[in-house]
C-alpha positions in Angstrom: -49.2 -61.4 -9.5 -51.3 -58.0 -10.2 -55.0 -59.1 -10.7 -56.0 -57.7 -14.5 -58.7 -55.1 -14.3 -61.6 -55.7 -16.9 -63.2 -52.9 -19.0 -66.4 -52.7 -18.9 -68.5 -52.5 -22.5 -68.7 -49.0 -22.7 -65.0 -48.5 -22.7 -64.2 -51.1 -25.0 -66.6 -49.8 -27.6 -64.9 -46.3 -26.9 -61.4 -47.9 -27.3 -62.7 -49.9 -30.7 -64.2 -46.7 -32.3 -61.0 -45.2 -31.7 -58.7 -47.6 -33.6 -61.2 -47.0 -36.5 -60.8 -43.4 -36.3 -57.2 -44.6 -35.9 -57.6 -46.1 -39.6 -59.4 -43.2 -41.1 -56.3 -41.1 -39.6 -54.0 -43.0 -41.4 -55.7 -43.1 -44.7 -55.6 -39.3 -44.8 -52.3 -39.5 -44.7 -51.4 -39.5 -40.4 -48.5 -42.4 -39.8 -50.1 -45.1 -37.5 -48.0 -43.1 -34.9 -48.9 -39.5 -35.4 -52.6 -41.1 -35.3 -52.0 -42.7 -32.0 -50.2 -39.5 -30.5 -52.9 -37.4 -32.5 -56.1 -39.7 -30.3 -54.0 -39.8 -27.0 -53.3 -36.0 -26.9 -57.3 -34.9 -27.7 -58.7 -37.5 -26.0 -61.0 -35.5 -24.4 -62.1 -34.4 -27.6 -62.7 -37.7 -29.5 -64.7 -38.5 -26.7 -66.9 -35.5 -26.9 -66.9 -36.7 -30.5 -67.9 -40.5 -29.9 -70.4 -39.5 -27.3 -72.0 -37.1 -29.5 -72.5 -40.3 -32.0 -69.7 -38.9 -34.8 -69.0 -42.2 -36.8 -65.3 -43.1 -36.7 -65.2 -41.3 -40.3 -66.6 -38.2 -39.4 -64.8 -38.0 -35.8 -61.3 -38.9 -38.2 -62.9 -36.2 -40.9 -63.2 -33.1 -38.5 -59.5 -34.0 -36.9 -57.7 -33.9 -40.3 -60.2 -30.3 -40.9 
């Protein structure tokens, strides 16, 4: 049996303010699936965007721009 690998608390924070964004998506009118595919595909970017401290809103704000 594969041993699980933990996350440490910097990626799980990532991967939280990411399902909010997720949320903020989908209120503007993204299904939960075009959200998800919308995230995966500018990763890069919504990092840039969480590490520059954009709340979930504004990050989810300048994507649906």
């Amino acid at each position: 049996m594969a041993k699980k690998e933990e996350l440490d608390e910097e990626t799980l924070a990532f991967i939280q303010w990411c399902i909010e964004v997720e949320g903020f998506l989908v209120a503007g009118g993204a299904t939960v699936k075009e959200a998800q595919d919308h995230i995966e595909e500018e990763s890069d970017w919504f990092s840039d965007q969480y590490c520059d401290g954009l709340t979930p809103e504004e990050a989810a704000k300048e994507a649906l721009a």
